[in-house]
C-alpha positions in Angstrom: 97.1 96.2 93.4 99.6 95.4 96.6 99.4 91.7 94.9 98.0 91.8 91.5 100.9 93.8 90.5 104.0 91.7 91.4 102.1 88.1 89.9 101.5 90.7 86.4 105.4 91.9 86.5 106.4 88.0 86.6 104.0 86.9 83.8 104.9 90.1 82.1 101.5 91.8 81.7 98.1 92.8 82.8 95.0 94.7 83.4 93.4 95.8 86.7 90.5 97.8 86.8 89.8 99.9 90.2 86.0 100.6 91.0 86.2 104.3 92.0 82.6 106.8 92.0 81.2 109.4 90.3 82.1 111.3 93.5 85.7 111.0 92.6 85.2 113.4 89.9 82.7 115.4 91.8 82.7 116.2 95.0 79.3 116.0 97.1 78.5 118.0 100.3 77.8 115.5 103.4 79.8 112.6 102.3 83.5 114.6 102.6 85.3 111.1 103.7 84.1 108.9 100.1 84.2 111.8 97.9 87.7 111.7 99.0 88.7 108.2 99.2 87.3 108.0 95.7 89.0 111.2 94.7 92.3 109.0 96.3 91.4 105.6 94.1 91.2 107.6 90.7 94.7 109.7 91.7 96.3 106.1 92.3 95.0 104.6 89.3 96.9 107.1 87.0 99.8 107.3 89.0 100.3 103.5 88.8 99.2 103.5 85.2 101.8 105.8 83.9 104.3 103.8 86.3 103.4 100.3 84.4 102.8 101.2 81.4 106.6 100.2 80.6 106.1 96.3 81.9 102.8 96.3 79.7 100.7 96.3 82.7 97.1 98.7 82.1 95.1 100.2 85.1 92.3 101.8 84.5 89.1 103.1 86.5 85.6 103.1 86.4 83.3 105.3 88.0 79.3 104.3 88.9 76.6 107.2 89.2 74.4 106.9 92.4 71.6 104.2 92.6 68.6 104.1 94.4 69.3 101.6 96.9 67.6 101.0 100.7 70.8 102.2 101.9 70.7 105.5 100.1 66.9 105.6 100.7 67.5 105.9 103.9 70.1 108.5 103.9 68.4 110.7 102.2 65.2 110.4 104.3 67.2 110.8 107.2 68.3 114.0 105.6 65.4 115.2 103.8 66.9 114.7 100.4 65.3 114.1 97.2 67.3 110.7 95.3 68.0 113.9 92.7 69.9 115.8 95.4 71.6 113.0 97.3 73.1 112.1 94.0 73.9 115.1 91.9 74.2 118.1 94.1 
C-alpha cells in the first residue's frame, strides 16, 4: 500500500486487496506471532479504507482457511496435531 496508494491518488482511484488469514479473525494457540500479524493486516485494511474512501480509492481483505500443505503437514506432526486441530482449534 506504501506505493500502490500515492500512483491511485494521482490517477484518482483504485482497488487493493490485502491477503490476510482466517487467523486474523480467530486467534489460534501455538502460532501467537501470525494470528497477530494477520490480526495487524485486517486492522490496516479498514483503517486505510475509511481513510480513502474520499479519493475513491477501495481496500479490502480476504481471508483463506488453512490447507493441507507439506508445510502444515509437518507442523502438525511435529506437534501431534490432527489437520482438524491445527486449523480450527
Amino acid at each position: 500500500m506504501k506505493y500502490e496508494i500515492p500512483q491511485m491518488l494521482k490517477q484518482g482511484d483504485g482497488c487493493i486487496v490485502n491477503t490476510a488469514s482466517v487467523s486474523g479473525h480467530k486467534g489460534f494457540a501455538e502460532i501467537g506471532p501470525y494470528s497477530t500479524s494477520k490480526h495487524a493486516v485486517l486492522g490496516l485494511t479498514k483503517v486505510a479504507a475509511l481513510e480513502y474512501a474520499k479519493d475513491n480509492i477501495r481496500i479490502t481483505s480476504i481471508s483463506p482457511g488453512g490447507l493441507d500443505t507439506p508445510m502444515v503437514r509437518r507442523v502438525r506432526e511435529q506437534r501431534g496435531m490432527s489437520f482438524e486441530n491445527a486449523c480450527y482449534r
